[in-house]
C-alpha positions in Angstrom: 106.3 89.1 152.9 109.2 91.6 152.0 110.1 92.0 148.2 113.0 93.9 147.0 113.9 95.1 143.8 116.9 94.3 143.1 117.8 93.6 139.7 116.7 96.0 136.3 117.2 95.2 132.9 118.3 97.6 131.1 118.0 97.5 126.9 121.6 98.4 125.3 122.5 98.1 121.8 125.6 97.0 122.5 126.9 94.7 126.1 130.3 95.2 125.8 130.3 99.2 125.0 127.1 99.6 127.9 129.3 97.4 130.4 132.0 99.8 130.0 130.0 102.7 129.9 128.8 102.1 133.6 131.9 100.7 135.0 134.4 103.4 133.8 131.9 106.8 133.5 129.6 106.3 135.9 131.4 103.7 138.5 129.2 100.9 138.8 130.6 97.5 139.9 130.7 94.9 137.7 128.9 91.9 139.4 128.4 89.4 136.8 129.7 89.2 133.0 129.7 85.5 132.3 127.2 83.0 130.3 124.5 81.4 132.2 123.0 78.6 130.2 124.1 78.3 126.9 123.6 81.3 124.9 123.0 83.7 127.0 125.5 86.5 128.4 124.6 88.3 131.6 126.4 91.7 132.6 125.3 93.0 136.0 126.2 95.9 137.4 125.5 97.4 140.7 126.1 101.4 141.6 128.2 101.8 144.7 126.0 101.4 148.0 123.0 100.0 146.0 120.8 97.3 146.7 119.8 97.4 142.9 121.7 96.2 139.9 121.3 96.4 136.2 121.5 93.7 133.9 122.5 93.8 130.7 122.1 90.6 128.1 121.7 90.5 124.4 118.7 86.9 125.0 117.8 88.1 128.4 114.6 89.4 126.7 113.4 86.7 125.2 112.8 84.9 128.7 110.2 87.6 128.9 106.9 87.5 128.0 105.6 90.9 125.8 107.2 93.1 123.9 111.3 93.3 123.9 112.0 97.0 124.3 114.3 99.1 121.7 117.6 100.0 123.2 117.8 103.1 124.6 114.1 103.5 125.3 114.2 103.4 129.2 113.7 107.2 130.8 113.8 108.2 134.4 115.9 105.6 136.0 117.2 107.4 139.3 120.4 107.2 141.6 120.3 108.7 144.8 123.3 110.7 146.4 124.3 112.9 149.4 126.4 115.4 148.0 125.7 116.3 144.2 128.3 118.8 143.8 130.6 115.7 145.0 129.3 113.1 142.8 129.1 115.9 139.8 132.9 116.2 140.3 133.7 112.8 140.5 131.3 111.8 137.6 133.4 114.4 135.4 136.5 113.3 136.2 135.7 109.7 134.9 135.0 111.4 131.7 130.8 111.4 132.1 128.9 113.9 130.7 126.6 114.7 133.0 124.5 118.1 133.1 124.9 120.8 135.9 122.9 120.6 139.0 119.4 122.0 138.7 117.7 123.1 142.1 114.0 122.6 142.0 113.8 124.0 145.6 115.9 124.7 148.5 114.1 121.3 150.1 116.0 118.1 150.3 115.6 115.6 147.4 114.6 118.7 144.8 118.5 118.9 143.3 118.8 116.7 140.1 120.9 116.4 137.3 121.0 114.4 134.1 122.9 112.0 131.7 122.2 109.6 129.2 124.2 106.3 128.4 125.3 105.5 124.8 122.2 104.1 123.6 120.1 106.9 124.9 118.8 105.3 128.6 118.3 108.4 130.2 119.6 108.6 133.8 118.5 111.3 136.4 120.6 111.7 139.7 118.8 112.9 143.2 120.9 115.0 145.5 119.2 113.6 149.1 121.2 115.3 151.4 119.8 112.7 154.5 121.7 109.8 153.0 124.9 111.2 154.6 123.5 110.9 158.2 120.7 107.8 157.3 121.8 105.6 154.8 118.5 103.5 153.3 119.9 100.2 154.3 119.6 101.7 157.9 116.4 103.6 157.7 114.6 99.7 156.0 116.4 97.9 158.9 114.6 100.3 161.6 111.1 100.1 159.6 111.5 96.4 159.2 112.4 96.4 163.4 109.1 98.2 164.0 106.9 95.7 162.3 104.2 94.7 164.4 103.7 90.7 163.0 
């Protein structure tokens, strides 16, 4: 049985400021902003070439069982891209603040940098150099072709 993630959502403080926070700064597509059901307002958005979205809903939480989390308290979420300098450049120029590149190492995947959205959901960005040549859609499709069933 294959899962995929797909969808994450994310606590904000505010839809409307959040949903044009990650459309205009950072890019992402807006999938979804409409009601439901009654009551309840979804946002998704999805980062360009991504097979995950957020969503962002002032009830969507309460269809949850446990604890509703405070906005702003999600850390480490993680986009992926193959040219940091690139996306650093672009991310600027819409206006992000976004911290310099730090290199870890000289290996592939050890480039991050940083940024947090207006509530304080702190985002980390991945160079992966690979993803130019092997986009993950690709490498998932040849892993899933090479299942023995």
């Amino acid at each position: 049985m294959d899962m995929t993630l797909e969808v994450i959502p994310l606590p904000v403080s505010d839809i409307d400021r959040a949903r044009d926070f990650y459309r205009d700064k950072v890019g992402f597509h807006v999938d979804i902003d409409a009601e439901v059901m009654p009551g309840m307002r979804i946002v998704q958005l999805t980062p360009p070439g991504s097979g995950c979205s957020i969503a962002l809903g002032d009830t969507l939480w309460e269809l949850a069982k446990g604890p509703r989390p405070a906005a702003g308290s999600y850390q480490g979420l993680q986009l992926c891209v193959a040219d940091i300098e690139a996306a650093r450049a672009e991310l600027t120029g819409r206006g992000l603040e976004v911290s310099e590149p730090v290199r870890y190492s000289p290996d592939d995947g050890a480039t991050f940098m940083y940024f947090t959205d207006p509530d304080g959901n702190g985002w980390s960005i991945q160079e992966y150099r690979r993803r130019a040549t092997e986009p993950l859609h690709e490498v998932l499709a040849h892993l899933r072709g090479g299942r023995q069933g």
